[in-house]
C-alpha positions as CSV (number, residue, x, y, z in Angstrom):
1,X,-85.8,-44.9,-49.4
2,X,-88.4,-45.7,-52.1
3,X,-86.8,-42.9,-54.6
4,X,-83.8,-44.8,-53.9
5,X,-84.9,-48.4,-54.7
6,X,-87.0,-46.8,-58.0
7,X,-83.4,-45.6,-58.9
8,X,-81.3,-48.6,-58.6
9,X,-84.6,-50.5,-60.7
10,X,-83.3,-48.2,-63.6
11,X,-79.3,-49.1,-63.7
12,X,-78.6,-50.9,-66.7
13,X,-75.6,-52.1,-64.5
14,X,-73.6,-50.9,-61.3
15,X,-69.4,-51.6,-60.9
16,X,-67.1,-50.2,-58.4
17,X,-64.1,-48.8,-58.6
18,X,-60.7,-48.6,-56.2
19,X,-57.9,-46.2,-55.9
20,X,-54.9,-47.8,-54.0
21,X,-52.6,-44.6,-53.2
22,X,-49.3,-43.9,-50.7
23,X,-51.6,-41.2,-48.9
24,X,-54.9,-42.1,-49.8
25,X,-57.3,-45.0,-50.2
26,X,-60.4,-44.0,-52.2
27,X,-63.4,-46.2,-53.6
28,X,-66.5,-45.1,-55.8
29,X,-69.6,-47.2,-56.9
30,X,-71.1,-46.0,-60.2
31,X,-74.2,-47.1,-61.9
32,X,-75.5,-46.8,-65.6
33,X,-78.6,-45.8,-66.0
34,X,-80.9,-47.9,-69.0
35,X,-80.2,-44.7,-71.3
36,X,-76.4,-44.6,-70.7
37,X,-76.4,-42.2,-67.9
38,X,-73.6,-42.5,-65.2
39,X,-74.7,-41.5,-61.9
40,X,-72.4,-41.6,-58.6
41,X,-74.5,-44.1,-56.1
42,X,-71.6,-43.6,-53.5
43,X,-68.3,-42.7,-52.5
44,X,-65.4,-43.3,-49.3
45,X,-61.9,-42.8,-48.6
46,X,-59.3,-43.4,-45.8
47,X,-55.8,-42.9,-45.2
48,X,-53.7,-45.0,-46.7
49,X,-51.9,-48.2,-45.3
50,X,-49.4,-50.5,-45.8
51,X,-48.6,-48.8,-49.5
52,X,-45.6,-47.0,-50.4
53,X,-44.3,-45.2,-54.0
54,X,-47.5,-46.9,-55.5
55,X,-46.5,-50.6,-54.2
56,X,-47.7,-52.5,-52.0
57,X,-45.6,-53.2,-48.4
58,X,-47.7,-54.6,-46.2
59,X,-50.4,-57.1,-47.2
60,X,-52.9,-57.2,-44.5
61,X,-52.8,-53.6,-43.5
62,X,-52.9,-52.8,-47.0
63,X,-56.2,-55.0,-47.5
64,X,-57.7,-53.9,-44.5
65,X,-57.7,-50.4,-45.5
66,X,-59.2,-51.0,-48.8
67,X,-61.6,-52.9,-47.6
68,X,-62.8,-49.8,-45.3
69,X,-63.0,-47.6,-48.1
70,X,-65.1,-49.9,-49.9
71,X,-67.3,-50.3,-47.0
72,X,-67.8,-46.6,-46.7
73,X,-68.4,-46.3,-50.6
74,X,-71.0,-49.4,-49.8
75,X,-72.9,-47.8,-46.7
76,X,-72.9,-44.2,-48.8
77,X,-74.6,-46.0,-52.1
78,X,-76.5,-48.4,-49.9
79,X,-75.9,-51.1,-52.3
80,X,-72.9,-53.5,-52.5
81,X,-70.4,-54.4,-54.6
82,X,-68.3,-57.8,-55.7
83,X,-65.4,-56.4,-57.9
84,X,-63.6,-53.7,-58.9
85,X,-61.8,-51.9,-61.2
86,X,-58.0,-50.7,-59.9
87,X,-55.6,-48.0,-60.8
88,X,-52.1,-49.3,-60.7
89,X,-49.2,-46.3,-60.8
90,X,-46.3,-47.8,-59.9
91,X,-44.9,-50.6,-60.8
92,X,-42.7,-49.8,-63.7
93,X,-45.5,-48.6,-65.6
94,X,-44.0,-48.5,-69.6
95,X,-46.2,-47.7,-72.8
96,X,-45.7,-48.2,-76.5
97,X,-47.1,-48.3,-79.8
98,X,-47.2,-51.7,-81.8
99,X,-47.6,-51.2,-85.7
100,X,-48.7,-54.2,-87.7
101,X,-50.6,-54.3,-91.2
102,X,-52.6,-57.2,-93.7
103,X,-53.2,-57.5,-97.4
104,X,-56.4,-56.6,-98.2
105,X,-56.3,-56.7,-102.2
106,X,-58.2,-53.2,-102.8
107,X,-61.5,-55.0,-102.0
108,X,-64.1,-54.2,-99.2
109,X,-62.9,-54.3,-95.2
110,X,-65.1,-57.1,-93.6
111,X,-65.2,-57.9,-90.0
112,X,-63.5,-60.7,-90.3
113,X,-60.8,-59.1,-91.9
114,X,-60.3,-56.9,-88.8
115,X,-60.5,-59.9,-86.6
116,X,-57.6,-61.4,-88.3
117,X,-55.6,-58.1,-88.0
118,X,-56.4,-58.1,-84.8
119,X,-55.4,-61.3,-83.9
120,X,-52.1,-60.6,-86.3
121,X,-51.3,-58.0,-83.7
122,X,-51.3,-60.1,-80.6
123,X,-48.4,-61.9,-81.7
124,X,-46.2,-59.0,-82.1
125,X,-47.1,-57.8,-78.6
126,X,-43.3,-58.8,-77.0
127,X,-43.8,-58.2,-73.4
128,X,-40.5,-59.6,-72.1
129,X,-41.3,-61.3,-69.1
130,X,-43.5,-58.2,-68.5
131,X,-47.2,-57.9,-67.9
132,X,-49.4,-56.5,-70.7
133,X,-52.1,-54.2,-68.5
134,X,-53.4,-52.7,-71.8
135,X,-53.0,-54.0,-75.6
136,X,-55.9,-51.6,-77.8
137,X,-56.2,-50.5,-81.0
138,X,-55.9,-47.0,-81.0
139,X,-56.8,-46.0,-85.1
140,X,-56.4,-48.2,-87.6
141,X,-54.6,-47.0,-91.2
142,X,-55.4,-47.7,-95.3
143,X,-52.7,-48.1,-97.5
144,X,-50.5,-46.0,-94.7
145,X,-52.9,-43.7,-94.3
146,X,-53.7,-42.8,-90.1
147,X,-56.7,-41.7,-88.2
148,X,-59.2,-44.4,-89.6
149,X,-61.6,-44.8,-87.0
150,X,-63.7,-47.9,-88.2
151,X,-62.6,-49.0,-91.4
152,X,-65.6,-51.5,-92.3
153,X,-66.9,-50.9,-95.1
154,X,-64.2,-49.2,-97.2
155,X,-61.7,-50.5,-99.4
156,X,-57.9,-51.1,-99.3
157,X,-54.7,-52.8,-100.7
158,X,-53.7,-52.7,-96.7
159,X,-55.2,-52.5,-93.8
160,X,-53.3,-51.0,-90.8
161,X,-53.3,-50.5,-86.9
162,X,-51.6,-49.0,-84.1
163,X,-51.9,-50.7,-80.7
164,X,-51.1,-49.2,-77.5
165,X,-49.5,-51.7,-75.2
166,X,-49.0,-51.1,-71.6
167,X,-46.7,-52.8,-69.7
168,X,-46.0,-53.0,-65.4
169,X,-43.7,-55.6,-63.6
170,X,-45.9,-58.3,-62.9
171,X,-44.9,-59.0,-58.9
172,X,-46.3,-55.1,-57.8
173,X,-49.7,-56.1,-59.8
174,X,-50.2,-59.4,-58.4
175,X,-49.7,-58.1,-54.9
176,X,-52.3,-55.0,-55.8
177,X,-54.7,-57.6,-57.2
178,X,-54.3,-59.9,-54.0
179,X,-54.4,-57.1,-51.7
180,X,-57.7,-56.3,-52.8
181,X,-59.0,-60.2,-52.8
182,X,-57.6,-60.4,-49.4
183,X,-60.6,-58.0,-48.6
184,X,-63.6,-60.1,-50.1
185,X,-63.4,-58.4,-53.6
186,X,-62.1,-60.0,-57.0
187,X,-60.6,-57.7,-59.2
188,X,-62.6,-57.0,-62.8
189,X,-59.8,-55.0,-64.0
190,X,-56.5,-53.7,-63.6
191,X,-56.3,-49.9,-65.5
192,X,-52.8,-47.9,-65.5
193,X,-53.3,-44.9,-63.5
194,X,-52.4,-42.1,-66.1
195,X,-55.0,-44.0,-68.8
196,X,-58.0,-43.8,-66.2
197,X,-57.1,-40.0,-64.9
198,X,-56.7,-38.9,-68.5
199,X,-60.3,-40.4,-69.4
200,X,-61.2,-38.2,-66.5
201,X,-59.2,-34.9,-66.6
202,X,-58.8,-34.6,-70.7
203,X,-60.8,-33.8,-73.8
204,X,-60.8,-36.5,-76.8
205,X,-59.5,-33.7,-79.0
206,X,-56.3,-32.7,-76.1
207,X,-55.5,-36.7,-76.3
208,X,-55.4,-36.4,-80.4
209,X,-53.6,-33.2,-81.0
210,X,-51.2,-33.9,-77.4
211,X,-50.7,-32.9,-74.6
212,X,-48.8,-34.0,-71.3
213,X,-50.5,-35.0,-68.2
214,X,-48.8,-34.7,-64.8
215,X,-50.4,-36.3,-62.1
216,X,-48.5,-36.1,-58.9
217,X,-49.1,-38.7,-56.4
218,X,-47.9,-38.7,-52.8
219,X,-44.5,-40.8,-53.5
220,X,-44.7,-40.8,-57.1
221,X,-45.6,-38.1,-60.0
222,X,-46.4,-40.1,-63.2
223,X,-45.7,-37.8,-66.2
224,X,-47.5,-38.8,-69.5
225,X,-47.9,-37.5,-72.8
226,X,-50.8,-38.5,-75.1
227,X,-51.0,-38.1,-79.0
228,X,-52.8,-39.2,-81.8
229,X,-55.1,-40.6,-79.5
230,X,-52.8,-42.3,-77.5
231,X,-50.5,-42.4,-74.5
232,X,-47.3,-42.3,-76.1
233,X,-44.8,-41.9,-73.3
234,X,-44.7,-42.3,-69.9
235,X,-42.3,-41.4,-67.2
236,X,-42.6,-42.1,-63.4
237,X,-40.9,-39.6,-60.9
238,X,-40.1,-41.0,-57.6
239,X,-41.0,-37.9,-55.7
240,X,-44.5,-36.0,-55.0
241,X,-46.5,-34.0,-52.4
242,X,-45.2,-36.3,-49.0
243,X,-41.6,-34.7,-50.3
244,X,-43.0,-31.3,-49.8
245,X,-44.3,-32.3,-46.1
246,X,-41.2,-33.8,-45.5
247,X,-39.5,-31.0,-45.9
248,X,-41.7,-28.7,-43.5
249,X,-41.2,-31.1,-41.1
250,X,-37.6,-31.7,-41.8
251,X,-37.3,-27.8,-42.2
252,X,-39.1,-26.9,-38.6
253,X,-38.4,-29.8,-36.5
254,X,-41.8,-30.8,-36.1
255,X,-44.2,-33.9,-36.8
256,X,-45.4,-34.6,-40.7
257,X,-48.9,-34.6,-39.1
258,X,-48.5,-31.1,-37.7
259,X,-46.3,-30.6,-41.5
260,X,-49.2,-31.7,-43.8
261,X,-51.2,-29.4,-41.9
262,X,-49.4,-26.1,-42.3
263,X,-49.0,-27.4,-46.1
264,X,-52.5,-27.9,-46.7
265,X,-53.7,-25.0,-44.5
266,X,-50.9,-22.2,-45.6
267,X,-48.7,-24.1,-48.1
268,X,-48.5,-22.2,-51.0
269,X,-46.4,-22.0,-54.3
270,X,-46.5,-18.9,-54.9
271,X,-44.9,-15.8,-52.6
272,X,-47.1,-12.4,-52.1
273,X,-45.8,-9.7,-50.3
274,X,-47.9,-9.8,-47.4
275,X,-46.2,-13.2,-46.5
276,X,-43.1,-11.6,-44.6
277,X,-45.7,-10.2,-41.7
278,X,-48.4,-13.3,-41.6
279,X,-47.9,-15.9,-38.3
280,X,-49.1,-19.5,-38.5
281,X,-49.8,-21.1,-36.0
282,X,-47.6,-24.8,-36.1
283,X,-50.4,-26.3,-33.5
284,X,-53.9,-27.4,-34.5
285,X,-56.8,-25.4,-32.5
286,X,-56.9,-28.3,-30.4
287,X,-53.0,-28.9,-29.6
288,X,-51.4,-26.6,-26.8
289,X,-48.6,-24.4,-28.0
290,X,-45.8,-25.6,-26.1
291,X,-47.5,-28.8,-23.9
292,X,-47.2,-32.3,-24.7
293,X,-49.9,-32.7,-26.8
294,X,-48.4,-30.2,-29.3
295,X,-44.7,-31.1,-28.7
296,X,-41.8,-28.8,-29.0
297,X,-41.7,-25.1,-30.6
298,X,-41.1,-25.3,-34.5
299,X,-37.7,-24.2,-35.4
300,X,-37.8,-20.3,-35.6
301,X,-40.8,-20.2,-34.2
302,X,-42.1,-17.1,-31.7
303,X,-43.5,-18.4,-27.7
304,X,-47.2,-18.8,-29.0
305,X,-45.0,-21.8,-31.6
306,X,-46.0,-19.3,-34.9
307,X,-43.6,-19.0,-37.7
308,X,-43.6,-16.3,-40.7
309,X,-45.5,-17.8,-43.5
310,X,-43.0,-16.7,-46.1
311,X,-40.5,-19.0,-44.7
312,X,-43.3,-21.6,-44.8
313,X,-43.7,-20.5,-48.8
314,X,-39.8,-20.7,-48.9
315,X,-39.5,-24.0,-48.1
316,X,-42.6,-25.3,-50.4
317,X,-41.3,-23.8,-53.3
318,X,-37.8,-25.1,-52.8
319,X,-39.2,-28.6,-52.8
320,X,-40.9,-28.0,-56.2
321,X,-38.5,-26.8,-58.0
322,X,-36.7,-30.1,-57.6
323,X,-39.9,-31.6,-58.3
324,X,-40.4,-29.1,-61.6
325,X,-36.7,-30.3,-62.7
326,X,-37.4,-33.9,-62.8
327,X,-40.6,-33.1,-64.8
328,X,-39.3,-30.8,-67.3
329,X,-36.5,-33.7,-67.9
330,X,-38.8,-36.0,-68.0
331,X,-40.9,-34.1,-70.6
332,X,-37.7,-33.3,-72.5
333,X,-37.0,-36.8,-73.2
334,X,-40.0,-37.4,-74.6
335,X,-40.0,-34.9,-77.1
336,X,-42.7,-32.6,-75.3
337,X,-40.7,-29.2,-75.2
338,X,-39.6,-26.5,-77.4
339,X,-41.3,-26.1,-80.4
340,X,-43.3,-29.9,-80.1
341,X,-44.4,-28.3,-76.2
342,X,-48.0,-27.7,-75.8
343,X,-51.0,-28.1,-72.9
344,X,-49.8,-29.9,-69.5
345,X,-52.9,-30.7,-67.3
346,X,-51.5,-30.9,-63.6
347,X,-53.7,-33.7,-61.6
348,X,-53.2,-35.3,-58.4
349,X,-53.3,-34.8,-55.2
350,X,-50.1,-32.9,-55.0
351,X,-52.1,-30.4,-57.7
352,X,-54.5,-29.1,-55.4
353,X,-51.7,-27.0,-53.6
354,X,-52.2,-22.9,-53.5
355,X,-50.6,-22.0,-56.8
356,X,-49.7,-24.9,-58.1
357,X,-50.5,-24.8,-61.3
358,X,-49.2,-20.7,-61.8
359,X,-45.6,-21.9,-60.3
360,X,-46.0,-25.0,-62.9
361,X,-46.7,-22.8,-66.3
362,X,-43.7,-20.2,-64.5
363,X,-40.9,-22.7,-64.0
364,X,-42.1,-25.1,-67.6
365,X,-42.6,-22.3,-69.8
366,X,-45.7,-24.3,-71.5
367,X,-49.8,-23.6,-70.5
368,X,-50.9,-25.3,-67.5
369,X,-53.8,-25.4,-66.2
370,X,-55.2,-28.1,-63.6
371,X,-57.2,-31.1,-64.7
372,X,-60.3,-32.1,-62.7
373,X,-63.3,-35.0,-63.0
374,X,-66.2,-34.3,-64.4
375,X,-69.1,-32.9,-62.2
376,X,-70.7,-36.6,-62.3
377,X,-74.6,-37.1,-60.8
378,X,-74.5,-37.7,-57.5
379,X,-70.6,-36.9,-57.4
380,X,-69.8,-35.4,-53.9
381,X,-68.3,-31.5,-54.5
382,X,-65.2,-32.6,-52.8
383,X,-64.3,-35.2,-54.7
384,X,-64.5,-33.0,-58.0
385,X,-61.0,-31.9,-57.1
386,X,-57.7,-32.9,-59.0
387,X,-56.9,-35.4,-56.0
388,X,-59.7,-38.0,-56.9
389,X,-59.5,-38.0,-60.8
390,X,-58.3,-41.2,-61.1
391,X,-61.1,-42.8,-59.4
392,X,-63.3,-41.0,-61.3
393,X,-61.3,-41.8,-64.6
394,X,-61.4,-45.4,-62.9
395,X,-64.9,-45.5,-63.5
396,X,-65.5,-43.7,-66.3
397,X,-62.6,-46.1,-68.0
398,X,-65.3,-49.2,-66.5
399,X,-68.3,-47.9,-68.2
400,X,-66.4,-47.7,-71.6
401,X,-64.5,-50.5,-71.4
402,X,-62.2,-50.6,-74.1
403,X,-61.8,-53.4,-77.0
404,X,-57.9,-55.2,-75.8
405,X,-57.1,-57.2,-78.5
406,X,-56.1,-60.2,-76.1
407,X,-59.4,-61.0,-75.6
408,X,-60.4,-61.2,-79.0
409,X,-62.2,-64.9,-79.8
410,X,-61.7,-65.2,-76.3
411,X,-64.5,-63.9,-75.2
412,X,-65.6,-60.7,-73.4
413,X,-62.7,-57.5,-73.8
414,X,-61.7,-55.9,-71.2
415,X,-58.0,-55.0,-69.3
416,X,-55.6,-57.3,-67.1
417,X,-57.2,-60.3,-65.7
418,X,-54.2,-62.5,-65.3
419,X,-54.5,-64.9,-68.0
420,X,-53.3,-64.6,-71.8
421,X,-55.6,-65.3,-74.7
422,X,-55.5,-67.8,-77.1
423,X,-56.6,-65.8,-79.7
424,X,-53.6,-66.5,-82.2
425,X,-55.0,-69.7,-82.6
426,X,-58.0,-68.8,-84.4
427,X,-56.3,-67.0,-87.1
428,X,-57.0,-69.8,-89.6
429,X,-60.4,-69.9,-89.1
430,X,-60.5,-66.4,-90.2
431,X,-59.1,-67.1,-93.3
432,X,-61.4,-69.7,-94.2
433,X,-64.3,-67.6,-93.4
434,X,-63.1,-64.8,-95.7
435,X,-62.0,-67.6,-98.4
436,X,-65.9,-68.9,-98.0
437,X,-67.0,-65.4,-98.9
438,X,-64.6,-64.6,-101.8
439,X,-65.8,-67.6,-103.3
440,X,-69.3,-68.1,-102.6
């Protein structure tokens, strides 16, 4: 208990973080240590409830269950926690790239200059009745040229940036946010899910030379493709890994529970020989092979209620290769195929099926291999699976916390908080500090 105590003396900070899914409801509280190290203090999930395809459906079941998941994550860290940061995935999720530029006059780049381009940019932000989740600047450009990191300091006729804006319909994120009020927390920000599970699942140098992350959900598979730094496209499929179970249970006339057991236990996507002479048992050790407690024999199934594992397989991979389809079109349309093609990191729940990864590369022909969290202090092993990257990106998005240019002279940066800045209005200010300095 005392090692504990000295421990929590040492974190610079501590901030939570929530992962509001169809299947599963996860929570994690991180702390930063005084030299910048992140260490896991504690972790919890539940079964989902009262969420469907990434919205939510049912308020107070929905706020209930997060607000067990937090518990757990509270009583496993023995600290508590007052807001959180969220992953939002549905909800119409849209990105793009704004492009806006100033006159510099070939002298030296002061802050102030990048202030005012800064605030320049929030008025080109055109979110159409929509709700801006993200609007950062992603590099910044001299005289047209791209990839300037921090341009203080050097000289230009213009000065340049890109700004990745991400956009969600605002009624899903509202109910998200007041979901998770409803249980005792106020929400510190709201991240789009493919941002926070690429900060946990890709390389810096993947996100600048590109590369498309697939993160498939239990309703929804959220295809993304990042370059230049940025996430330049995003496409939500309105299918995932509850399809697959579905379709056992559709496919054997039996329960999903008994369906997303034989999935999990002997799903697979990929066929081996011995397959055709392997019997799975339909019934959990504890459910009696024909009595009420197990319910009927599975379709096809021998006396003891077995059936053949390859027509398990059979049915699995049927299932994703509809899935694959959408995805390759998806990838298509945003230019990431053919010759432009490259890396696909598979995350997600859905990921951590036998083989799913090897059926992936097979039916995209592009490299895929699967993308995990960081092995974080005090991370649980089982949560360094593909299944809880997003709550780890979650956090790992918290303790950056990325400049938005909404906030700027508005105070402290940050994501989604439900009110616009007034930032625009401080633009001539700006110019009459950098007059002051030209001329005095």
């Amino acid at each position: 208990m005392a090692s504990r105590a000295s421990s929590q003396r040492r974190l610079a900070r501590t901030f939570g973080a929530v992962n509001i899914g169809s299947f599963r409801i996860s929570a994690m509280i991180m702390g930063e240590t005084e030299t910048g190290e992140l260490q896991v203090l504690g972790s919890g999930h539940r079964m989902s409830d009262g969420v469907k395809r990434g919205y939510v459906t049912d308020m107070e079941a929905a706020s209930f269950a997060i607000r067990d998941a937090v518990e757990r994550a509270e009583k496993s860290a023995g600290t508590n926690v007052r807001s959180v940061w969220i992953a939002c995935a549905g909800a119409g999720l849209a990105s793009s790239v704004v492009s806006v530029d100033i006159e510099i006059g070939g002298r030296r780049i002061e802050d102030e200059d990048v202030e005012l381009l800064l605030v320049r940019a929030q008025d080109m932000i055109q979110p159409d009745g929509r709700t801006v989740l993200h609007a950062q600047p992603a590099h910044y450009t001299l005289d047209g040229a791209h990839g300037v990191a921090n341009p203080r300091g050097l000289h230009a006729e213009r000065l340049g940036v890109d700004i990745h804006v991400m956009l969600a319909d605002g009624a899903p994120v509202r109910n998200l946010t007041e979901a998770v009020q409803k249980a005792h927390l106020s929400v510190e920000g709201v991240v789009a899910a493919p941002l926070a599970a690429g900060h946990a699942c890709l390389t810096l140098e993947e996100r600048e030379l590109g590369v498309a992350l697939v993160e498939i959900g239990s309703d929804v598979t959220n295809v993304a493709v990042f370059a230049g730094g940025m996430l330049l496209g995003l496409k939500a499929v309105p299918m995932g890994s509850a399809d697959i179970t579905d379709a056992i249970a559709s496919g054997f006339g039996i329960r999903r529970s008994q369906a997303e057991r034989l999935k999990c236990v002997a799903g697979s996507a990929i066929a081996s020989p011995a397959d055709h002479r392997e019997l799975i048992p339909v019934n959990a050790p504890n459910e009696a092979p024909d009595g009420t407690a197990g319910g009927p024999l599975a379709r096809g199934a021998d006396d003891k209620n077995r059936i053949v594992r390859a027509e398990l397989v059979s049915v699995v991979t049927q299932q994703l290769s509809l899935l694959t389809g959408e995805i390759g079109k998806a990838l298509k349309e945003m230019g990431f195929s053919g010759s432009r093609a490259g890396q696909v990191v598979l995350t997600g729940g859905g990921a951590e099926l036998a083989g799913m990864a090897d059926f992936m590369q097979g039916a995209l022909g592009q490299p895929v291999r699967l993308g995990r969290p960081p092995q974080l202090i005090g991370m649980p092993e089982a949560h360094h699976a593909p299944g809880f990257a997003t709550l780890a990106g979650l956090c790992l998005y918290a303790a950056e916390d990325p400049v938005d240019i909404r906030a700027i002279g508005a105070g402290r940066g940050g994501l989604y908080r439900g009110t616009p800045s007034e930032g625009g209005l401080l633009e001539p200010l700006f110019r009459l500090l950098r007059a002051l300095k030209e001329n005095f």
